[in-house]
C-alpha positions as CSV (number, residue, x, y, z in Angstrom):
1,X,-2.1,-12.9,34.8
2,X,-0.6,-16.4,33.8
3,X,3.4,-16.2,32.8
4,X,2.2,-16.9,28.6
5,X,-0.4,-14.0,29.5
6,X,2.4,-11.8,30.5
7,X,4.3,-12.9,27.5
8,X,2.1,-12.8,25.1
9,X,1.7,-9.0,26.3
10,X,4.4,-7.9,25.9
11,X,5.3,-9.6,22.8
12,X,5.8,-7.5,19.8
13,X,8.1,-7.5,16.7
14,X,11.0,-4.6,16.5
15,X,12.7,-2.9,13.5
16,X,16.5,-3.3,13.8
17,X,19.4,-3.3,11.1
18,X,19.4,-6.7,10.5
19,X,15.4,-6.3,9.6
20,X,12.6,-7.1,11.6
21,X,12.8,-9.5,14.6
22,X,10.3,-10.8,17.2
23,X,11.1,-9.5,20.9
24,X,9.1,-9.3,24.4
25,X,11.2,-6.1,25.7
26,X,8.9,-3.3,26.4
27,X,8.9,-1.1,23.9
28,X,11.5,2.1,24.2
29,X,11.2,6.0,24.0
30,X,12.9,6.7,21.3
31,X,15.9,9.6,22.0
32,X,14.1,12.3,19.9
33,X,12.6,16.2,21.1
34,X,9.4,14.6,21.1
35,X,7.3,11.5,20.6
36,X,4.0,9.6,21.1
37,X,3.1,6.4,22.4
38,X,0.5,4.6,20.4
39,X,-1.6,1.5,20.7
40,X,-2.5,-0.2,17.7
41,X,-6.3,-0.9,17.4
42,X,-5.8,-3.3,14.1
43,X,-3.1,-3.8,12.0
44,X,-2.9,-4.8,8.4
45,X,-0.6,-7.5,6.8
46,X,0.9,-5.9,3.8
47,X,2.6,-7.8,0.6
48,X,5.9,-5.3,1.7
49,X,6.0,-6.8,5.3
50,X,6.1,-9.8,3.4
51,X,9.0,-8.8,0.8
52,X,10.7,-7.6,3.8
53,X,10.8,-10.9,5.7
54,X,12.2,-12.4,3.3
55,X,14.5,-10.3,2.6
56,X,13.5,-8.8,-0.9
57,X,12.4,-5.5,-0.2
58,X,15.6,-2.3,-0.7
59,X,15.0,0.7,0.9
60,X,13.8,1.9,4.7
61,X,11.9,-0.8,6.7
62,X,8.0,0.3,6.6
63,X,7.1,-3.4,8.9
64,X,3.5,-2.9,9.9
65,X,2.9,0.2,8.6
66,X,-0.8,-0.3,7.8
67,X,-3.0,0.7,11.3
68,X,-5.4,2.7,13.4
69,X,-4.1,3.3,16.7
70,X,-4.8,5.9,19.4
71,X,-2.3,8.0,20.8
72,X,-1.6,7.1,24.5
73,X,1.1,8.8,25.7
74,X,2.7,12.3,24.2
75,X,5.2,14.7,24.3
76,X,3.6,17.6,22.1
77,X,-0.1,19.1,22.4
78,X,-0.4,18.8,19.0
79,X,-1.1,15.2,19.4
80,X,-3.0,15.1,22.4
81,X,-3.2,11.8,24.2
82,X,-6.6,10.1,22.6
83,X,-6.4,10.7,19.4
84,X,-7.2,7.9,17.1
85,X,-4.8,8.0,14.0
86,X,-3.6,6.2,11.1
87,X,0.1,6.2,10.1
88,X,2.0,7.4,6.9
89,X,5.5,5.5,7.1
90,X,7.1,7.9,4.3
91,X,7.5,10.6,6.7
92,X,10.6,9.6,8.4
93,X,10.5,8.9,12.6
94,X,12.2,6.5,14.8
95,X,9.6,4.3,15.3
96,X,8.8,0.7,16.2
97,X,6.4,-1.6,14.0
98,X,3.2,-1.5,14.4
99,X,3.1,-4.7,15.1
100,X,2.8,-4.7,18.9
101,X,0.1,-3.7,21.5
102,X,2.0,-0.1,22.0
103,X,4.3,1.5,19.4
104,X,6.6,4.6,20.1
105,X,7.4,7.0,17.4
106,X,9.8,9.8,17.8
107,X,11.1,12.9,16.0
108,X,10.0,16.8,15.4
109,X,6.3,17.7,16.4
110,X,5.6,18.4,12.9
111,X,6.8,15.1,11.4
112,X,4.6,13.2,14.1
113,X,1.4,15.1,12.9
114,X,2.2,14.4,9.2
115,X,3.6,10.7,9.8
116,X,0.3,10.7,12.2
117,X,-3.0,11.8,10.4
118,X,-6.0,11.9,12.5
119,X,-8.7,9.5,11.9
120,X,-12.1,10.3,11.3
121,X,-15.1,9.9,13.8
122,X,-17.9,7.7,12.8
123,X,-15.4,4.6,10.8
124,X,-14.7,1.6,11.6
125,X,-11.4,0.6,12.1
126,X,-12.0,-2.6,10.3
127,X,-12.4,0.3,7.4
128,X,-10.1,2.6,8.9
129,X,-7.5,0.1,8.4
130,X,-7.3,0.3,4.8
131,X,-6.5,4.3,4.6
132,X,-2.5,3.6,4.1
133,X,-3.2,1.8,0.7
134,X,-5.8,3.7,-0.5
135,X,-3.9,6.9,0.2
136,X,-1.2,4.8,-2.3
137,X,-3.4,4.0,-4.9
138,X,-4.6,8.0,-4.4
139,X,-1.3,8.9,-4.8
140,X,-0.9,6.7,-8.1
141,X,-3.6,8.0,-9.8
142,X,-2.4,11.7,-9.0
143,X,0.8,10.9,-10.6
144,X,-0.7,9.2,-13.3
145,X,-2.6,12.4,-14.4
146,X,0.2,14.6,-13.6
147,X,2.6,12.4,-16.1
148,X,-0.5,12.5,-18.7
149,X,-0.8,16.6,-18.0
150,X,-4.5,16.2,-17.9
151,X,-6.6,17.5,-14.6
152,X,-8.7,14.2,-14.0
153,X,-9.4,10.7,-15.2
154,X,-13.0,10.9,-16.7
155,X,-13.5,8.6,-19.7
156,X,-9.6,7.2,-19.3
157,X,-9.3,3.7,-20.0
158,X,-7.2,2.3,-17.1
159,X,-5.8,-1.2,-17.4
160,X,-4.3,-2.2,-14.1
161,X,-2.1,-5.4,-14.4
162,X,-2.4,-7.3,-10.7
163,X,-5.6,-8.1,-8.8
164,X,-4.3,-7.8,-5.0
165,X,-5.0,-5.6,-2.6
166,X,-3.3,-2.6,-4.5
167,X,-4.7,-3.4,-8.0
168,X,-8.2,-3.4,-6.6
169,X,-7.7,0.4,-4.9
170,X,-6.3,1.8,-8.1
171,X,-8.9,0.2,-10.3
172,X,-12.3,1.0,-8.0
173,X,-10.4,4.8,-7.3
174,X,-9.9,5.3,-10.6
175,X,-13.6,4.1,-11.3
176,X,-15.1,6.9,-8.8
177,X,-12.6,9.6,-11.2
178,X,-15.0,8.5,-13.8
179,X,-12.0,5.9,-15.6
180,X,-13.3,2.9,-17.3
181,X,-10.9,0.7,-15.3
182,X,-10.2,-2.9,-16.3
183,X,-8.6,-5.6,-13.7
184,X,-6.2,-8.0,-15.2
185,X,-4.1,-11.0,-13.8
186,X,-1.9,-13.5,-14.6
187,X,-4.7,-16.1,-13.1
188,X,-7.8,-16.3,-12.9
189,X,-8.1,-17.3,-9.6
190,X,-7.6,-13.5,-7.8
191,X,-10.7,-12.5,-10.4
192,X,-12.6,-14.6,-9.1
193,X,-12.1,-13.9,-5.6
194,X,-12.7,-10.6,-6.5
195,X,-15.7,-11.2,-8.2
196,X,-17.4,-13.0,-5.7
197,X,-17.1,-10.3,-3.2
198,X,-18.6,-8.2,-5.8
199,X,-15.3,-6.1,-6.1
200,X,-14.3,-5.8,-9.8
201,X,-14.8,-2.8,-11.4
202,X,-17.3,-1.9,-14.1
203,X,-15.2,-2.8,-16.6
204,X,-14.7,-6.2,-14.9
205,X,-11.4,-8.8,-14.9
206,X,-9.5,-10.2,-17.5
207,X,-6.7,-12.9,-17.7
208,X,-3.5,-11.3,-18.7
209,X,-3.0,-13.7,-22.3
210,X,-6.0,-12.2,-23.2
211,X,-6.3,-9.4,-22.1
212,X,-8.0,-6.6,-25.0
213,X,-4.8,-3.8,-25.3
214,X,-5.3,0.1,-26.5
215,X,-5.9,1.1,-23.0
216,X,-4.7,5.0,-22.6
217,X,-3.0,4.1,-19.1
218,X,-1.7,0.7,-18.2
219,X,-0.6,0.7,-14.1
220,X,1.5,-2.3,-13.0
221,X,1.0,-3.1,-9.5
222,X,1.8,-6.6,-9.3
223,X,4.4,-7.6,-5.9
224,X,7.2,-6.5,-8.5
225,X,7.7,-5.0,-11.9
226,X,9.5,-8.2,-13.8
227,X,10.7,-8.3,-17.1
228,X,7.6,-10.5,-18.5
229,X,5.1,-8.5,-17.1
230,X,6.5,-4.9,-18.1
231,X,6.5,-6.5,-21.8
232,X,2.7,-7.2,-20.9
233,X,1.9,-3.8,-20.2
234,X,3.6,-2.1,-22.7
235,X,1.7,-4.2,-25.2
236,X,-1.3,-3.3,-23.4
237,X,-0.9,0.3,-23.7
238,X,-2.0,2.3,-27.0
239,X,1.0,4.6,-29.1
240,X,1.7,7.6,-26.9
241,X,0.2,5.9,-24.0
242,X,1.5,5.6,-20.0
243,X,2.7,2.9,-18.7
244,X,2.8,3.6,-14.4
245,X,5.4,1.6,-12.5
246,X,3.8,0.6,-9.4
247,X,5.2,-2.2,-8.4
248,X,8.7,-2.9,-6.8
249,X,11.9,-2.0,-8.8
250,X,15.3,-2.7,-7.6
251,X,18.6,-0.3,-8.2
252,X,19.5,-0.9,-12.0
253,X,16.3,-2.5,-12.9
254,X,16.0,-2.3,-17.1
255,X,14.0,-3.8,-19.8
256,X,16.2,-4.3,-22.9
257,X,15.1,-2.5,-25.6
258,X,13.2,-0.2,-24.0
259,X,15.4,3.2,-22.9
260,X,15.0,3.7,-19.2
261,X,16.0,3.3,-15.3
262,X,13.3,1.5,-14.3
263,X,13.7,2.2,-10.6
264,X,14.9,5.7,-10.9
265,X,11.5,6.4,-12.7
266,X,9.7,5.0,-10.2
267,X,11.6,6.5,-7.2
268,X,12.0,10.2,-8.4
269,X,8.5,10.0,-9.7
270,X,9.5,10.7,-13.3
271,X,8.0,10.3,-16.7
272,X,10.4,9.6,-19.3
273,X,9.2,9.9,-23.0
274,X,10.1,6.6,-25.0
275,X,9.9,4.1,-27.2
276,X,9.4,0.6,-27.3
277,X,9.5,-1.6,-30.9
278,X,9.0,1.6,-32.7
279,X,6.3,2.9,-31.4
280,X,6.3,6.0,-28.6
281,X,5.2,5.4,-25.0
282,X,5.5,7.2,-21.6
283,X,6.9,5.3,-18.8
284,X,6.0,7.2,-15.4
285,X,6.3,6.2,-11.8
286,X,4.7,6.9,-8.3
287,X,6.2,6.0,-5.0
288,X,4.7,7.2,-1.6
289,X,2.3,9.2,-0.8
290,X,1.3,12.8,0.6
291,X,-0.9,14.3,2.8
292,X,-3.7,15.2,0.8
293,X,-3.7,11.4,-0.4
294,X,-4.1,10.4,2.9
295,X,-7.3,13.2,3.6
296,X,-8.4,11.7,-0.2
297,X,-8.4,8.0,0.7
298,X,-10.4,9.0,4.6
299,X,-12.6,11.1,2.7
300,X,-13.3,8.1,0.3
301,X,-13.7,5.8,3.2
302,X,-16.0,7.6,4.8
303,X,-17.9,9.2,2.1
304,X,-18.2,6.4,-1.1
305,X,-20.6,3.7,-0.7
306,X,-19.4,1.1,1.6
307,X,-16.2,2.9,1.7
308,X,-15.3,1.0,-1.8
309,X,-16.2,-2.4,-0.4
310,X,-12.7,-3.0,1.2
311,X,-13.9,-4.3,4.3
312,X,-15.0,-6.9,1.8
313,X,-11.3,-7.8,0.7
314,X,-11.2,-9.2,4.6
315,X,-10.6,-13.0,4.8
316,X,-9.0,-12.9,8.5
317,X,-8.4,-11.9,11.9
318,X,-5.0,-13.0,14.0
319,X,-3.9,-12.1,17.3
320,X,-0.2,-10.8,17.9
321,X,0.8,-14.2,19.4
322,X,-0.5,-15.7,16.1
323,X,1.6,-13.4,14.1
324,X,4.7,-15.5,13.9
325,X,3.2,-18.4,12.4
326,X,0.5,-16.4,10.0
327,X,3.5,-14.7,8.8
328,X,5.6,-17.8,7.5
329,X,2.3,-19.2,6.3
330,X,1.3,-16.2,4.4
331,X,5.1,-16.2,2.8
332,X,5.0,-19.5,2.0
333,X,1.6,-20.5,1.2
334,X,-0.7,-18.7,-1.7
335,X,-3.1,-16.4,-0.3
336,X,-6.0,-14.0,-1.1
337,X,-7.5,-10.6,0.3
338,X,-6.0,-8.6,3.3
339,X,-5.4,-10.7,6.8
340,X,-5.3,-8.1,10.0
341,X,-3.6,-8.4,12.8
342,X,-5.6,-7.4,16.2
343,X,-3.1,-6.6,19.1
């Protein structure tokens, strides 16, 4: 093994205080009853890693949080050493990043079994890959029906503002609840990305000017939930419609003249009852996800067609010492689709 071999193997990125930082110090056992040692099959890039470089993301670090892995090393039978799993990073461990060829994560045997869900037989991890989001955009679409008190979705019109990697899950789940969904964006650019990899819903892509409004349910996923774009939706929307914050939201985060905590809404998951230039709307929010999103978005993987097409939303694989560089490139530079990372 060559020294940059050597190097490039143990190379990995650890979560510290400060934020994220690159290191080549094996990873360490975290001081915790019990943990598992994992090693990360493939590893998504995620618009949060990105936030959290540079510095624009509140809250917990969640830095490469999207992966399949299999468990090499563990402390409880309950995760027996080869199991191949996923992660959910909103059950709270001591963990590494994901970002690295083996990851510890540490805490109570129960919170490693929730935090690690097992992953099916029989998918691709190039699929596999995508259950974290999907088991978000589950997760917003069972908050969306709990804030509208209705059981499903069928024949809901379901405007989502944003046509990244999260709009696309919301609007193709909400499509298999039997929604009419409707993709809409700033540009026109994403659409057609999207619609060349045959990935809009029925309902199709519309540029946010004109986009058509009286939709029962407008969800805004863009990166964050700014002042402009909340106006957008809430025009969107039709009276006594719901308005889902889905985006990021900052501590204090307000529209003026409409009467709500932003943030808090989306945080505590509320629905508050409102108004906005005299006419009533609901303003709801959804922020992580459970376990039965998680078994919803593996059971949609493995049992819609073509798992939803999101192997299609692909445009690139990097290797961990490439990760540095497609990093700063993908912060500074305009990109499209989902770039993985393969340890």
């Amino acid at each position: 093994m060559t020294p940059e071999t050597r190097e490039a193997a143990a190379m990995c990125v650890e979560l510290t205080p400060a934020g994220p930082r690159l290191s080549h110090a094996p990873p360490r056992r975290p001081d915790t009853s019990d943990a598992v040692l994992v090693s990360p099959s493939l590893v998504g890039i995620c618009r949060s890693d990105l936030k959290e470089i540079g510095g624009r993301r509140p809250g917990p670090s969640q830095f490469g949080h999207e992966l399949v892995g299999v468990v090499t090393r563990s402390s409880t039978p309950m995760l027996p050493a080869g199991s191949r799993v996923c992660l959910d990073p909103n059950v709270p461990l001591r963990r590494g990043t994901g970002f690295a060829r083996r990851m510890w994560a540490g805490g109570e045997a129960g919170a490693l079994v929730r935090a690690l869900p097992p992953a099916p037989d029989g998918i691709g991890e190039r699929r596999l890959v995508f259950a974290e989001p999907l088991a978000c955009a589950a997760h917003c679409l069972t908050m969306t029906r709990r804030h509208r008190g209705s059981p499903d979705l069928r024949g809901v019109s379901v405007c989502v503002l944003g046509a990244g990697i999260a709009g696309v899950l919301i609007a193709r789940l909400a499509e298999t609840a039997g929604a009419r969904a409707l993709i809409v964006n700033r540009d026109t650019d994403r659409l057609d990305f999207l619609a060349a990899r045959r990935l809009l819903p029925g309902s199709g892509g519309a540029r946010l000017s004109s986009a058509p409004g009286g939709h029962d349910v407008v969800v805004v996923a863009t990166s964050f939930v700014l002042p402009p774009l909340l106006e957008r939706a809430l025009s969107l929307v039709r009276r006594d419609g719901l308005v889902m914050l889905y985006g990021g939201t900052a501590a204090g985060d307000r529209l003026p003249g409409l009467d709500c905590d932003l943030d808090r809404v989306r945080r505590a998951e509320q629905v508050r009852s409102t108004s906005w230039r005299d006419s009533p709307v609901l303003v709801g929010g959804s922020y992580g996800t459970t376990r039965d999103d998680f078994e919803h978005a593996l059971r949609t993987l493995s049992g819609a067609p073509d798992g939803l097409g999101v192997e299609r939303l692909i445009t690139e694989e990097v290797s961990l010492p490439e990760l540095p560089a497609t990093l700063h490139r993908l912060t500074t530079e305009r990109s499209f689709g989902k770039v993985l990372m393969r340890p």
